[in-house]
N, C-alpha and C positions, 0 to 999 in steps of 0.2 A: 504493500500500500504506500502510495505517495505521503511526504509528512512535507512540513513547514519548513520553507528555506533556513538558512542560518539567521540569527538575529542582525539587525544591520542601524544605523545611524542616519539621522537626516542630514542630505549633504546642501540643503538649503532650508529655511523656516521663512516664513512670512508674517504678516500681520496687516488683515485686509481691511477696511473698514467698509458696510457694506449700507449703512443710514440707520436714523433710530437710536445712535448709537452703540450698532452692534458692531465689533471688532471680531474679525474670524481667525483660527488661528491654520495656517497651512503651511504644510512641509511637504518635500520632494525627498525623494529616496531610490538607490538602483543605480542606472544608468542616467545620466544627462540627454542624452541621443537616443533613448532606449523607445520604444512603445509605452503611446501614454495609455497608461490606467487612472482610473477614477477609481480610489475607495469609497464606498458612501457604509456609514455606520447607521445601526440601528437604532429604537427607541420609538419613535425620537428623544431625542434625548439623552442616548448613553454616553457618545463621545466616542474616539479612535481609544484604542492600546496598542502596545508597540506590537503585540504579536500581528497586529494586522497587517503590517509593511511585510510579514514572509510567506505569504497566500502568492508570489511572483517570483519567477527569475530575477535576481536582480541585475544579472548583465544582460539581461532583453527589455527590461522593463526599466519605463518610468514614473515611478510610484509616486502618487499624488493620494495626500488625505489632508481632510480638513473636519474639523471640530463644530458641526451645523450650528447655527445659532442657539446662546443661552446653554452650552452644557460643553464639558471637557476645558480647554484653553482657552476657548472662545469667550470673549467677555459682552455683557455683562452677564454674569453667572444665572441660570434656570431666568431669563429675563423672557416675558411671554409679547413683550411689545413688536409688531410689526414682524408675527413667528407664524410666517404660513407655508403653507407647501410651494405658492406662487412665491415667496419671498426667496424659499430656498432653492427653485430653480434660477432664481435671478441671478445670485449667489452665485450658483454652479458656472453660468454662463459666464459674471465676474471675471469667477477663478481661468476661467477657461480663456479670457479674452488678454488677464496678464498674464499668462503662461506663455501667450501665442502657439495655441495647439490648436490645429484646424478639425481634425479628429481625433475619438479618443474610444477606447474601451472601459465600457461601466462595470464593474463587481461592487453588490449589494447583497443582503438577506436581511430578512423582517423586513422593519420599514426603510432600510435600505433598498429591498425589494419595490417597495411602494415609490420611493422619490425617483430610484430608475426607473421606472417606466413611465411615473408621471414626466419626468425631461426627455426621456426618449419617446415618445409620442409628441411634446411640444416642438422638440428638434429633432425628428427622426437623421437628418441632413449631418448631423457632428458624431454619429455614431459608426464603430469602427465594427460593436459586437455587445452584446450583454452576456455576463454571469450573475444569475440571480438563483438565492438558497431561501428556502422556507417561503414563500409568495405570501405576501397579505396585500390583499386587494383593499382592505380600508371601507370595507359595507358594514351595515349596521349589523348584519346579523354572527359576520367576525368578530367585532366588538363585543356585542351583546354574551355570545359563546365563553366569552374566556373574561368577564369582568361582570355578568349578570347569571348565565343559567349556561350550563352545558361542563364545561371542563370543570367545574365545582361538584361534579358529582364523577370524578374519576379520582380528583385529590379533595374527599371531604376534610381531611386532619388539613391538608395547608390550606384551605379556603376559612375554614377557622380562624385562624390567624387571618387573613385578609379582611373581611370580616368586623373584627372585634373591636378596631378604631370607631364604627360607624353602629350607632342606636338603631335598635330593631327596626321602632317605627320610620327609618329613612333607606332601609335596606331592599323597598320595591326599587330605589334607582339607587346603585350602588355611585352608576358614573356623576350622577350630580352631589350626592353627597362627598362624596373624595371632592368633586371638584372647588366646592362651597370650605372645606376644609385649606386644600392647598393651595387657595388663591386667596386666603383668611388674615386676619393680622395675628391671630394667635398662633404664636412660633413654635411651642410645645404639641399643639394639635397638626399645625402642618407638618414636625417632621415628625412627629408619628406616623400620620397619612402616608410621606412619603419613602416610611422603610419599610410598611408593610404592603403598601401595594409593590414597591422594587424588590423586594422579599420575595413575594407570591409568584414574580415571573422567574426569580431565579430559579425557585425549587422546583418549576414547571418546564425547564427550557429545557431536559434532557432527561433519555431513556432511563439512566439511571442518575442516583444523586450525584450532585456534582460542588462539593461543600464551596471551591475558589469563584465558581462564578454567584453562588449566595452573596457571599463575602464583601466580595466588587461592588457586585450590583447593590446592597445593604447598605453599602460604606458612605457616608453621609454627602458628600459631594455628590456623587454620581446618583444617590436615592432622588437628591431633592432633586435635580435636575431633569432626572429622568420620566419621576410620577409628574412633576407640574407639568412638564412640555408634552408628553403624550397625553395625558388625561387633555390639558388643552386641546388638542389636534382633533382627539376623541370623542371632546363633547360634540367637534364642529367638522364632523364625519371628515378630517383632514381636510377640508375646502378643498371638498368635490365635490361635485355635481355624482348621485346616487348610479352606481357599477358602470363609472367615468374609464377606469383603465381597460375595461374588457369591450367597452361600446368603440373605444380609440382603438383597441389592437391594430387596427389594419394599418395604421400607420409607421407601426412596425413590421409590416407583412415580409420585407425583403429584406430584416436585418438578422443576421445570424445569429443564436443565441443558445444559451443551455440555463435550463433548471433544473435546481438539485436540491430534493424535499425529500427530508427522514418520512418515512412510512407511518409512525406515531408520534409525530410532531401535532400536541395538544394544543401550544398557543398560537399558531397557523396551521387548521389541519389542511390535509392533503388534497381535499377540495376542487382547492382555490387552485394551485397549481395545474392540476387535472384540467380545470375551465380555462388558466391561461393558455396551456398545450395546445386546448381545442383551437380556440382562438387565436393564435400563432402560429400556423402550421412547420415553421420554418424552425423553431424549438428544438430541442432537445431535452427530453426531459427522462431525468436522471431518479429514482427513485430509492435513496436506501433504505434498503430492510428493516434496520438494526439502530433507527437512531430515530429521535426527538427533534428538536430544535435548534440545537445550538451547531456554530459552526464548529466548534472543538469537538463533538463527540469524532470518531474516528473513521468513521464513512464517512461524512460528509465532510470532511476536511482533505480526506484523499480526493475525492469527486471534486474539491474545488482547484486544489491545488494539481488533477488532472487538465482540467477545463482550462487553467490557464496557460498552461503549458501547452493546450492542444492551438490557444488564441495565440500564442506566440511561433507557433510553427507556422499556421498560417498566414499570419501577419506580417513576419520577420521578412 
């Protein structure tokens, strides 16, 4: 099975400013001359980790990631001002226009999955190839699944805990009570809110437990950031327009791509992926057995770190 390149260093950093106030944080990694990739991180709201620079060749590639608005290096920290999916494609194009990269290769999963295809449907034209893990298309009834009814009766014990911030009587909309909480002045109630909702995704994101991605995702930087910015996006179906990515597909009809969805991935089930495939026909769609959610589990990390290597042969 393919594994993760060597760990490697940014051999450029940026600091973009993109209005609002928002400051982006972006680094280059790889090659200079290499094949540009786009990392896009998930959440929204998590932020890059370093591991994510070794998903590519570094001598084929040139590794681009940046820290979406309001979470990771990006300043101002969990800031929901002027934080929309249209913001973040604007962003994208930003980065894209000081880079001077005319085309480029997207790799996304979760809602890394969602922002790639929301920019690649706006610009189908700047795209070289997409890799997208775990598909969440951003419909109500994805949301509703993993935050109201559905994947709470596969993990009753960690729904419990999710849960237990929020009074009975407000638990027919779990999404408006978090969000009434972590949009609050009171700071003991919001980061409560927000290390048990970032809690609830960690202990769900994989086949089996997986105690450092709890951890991460728990750890107070990355909780607050991650439950205010998605629960925001969530309340406002990500500013889409209702099953927006799969009514657009066609406008990805002729760009080559692969999807790669663990087989019991609870927090985007398998679905979604299925509909994009249909919808795509031009896809590849990858399916591991033996995994969940997360890009680390071990399938799905080989399938990505194949896929890029397949984008780099034909690329090169």
């Amino acid at each position: 099975m393919a594994d993760l390149y060597p760990n490697i260093r940014p051999y450029a950093t940026h600091s973009v400013k993109v209005g609002a106030g928002h400051r982006l944080y972006v680094e280059e990694c790889g090659s200079s001359d290499g094949i540009p990739v786009l990392f896009l991180h998930g959440g929204p709201g998590a932020g890059c980790e370093p591991y994510h620079r070794c998903f590519f060749d570094p001598y084929r590639y040139r590794i681009i990631l940046f820290d979406q608005r309001g979470c990771g290096r990006s300043l101002p920290h969990a800031d929901l001002t002027e934080n929309t999916t249209d913001h973040l494609i604007s962003d994208i194009e930003a980065i894209r226009g000081m880079l001077n990269i005319d085309q480029w290769l997207l790799f996304g999963g979760s809602w890394g999955s969602t922002l790639a295809l929301a920019y690649a449907e706006r610009y189908p034209e700047r795209l070289l190839g997409l890799i997208l893990r775990g598909i969440f298309l951003c419909r109500e009834r994805e949301i509703r699944w993993f935050y109201q009814e559905g994947a709470s009766r596969i993990f009753p014990d960690y729904w419990e805990d999710f849960i237990a911030p929020i009074p009975e009587d407000e638990r027919n909309d779990l999404m408006q009570a978090y969000h009434s909480r972590l949009t609050g002045d009171d700071e003991l109630a919001r980061m409560a809110a927000a290390k048990a909702w970032s809690v609830w995704e960690g202990r769900t994101a994989t086949l089996t437990a997986n105690k450092s991605i709890v951890k991460h995702l728990g750890s107070p930087h990355t909780a607050l950031s991650m439950a205010r910015i998605e629960c925001h996006y969530f309340m406002n179906n990500a500013f889409m327009r209702p099953n927006q990515l799969l009514e657009d597909a066609g406008r990805i009809a002729d760009i080559p791509g692969v999807i790669i969805q663990g087989r019991y991935d609870v927090i985007c089930p398998m679905e979604s992926a299925w509909e994009l495939h249909q919808a795509w026909p031009k896809s590849e769609l990858k399916i591991v057995p033996d995994a969940g959610h997360s890009a680390m589990e071990p399938g799905i990390l080989s399938a990505l770190v194949d896929s890029s290597d397949w984008f780099a042969d034909q690329l090169g």
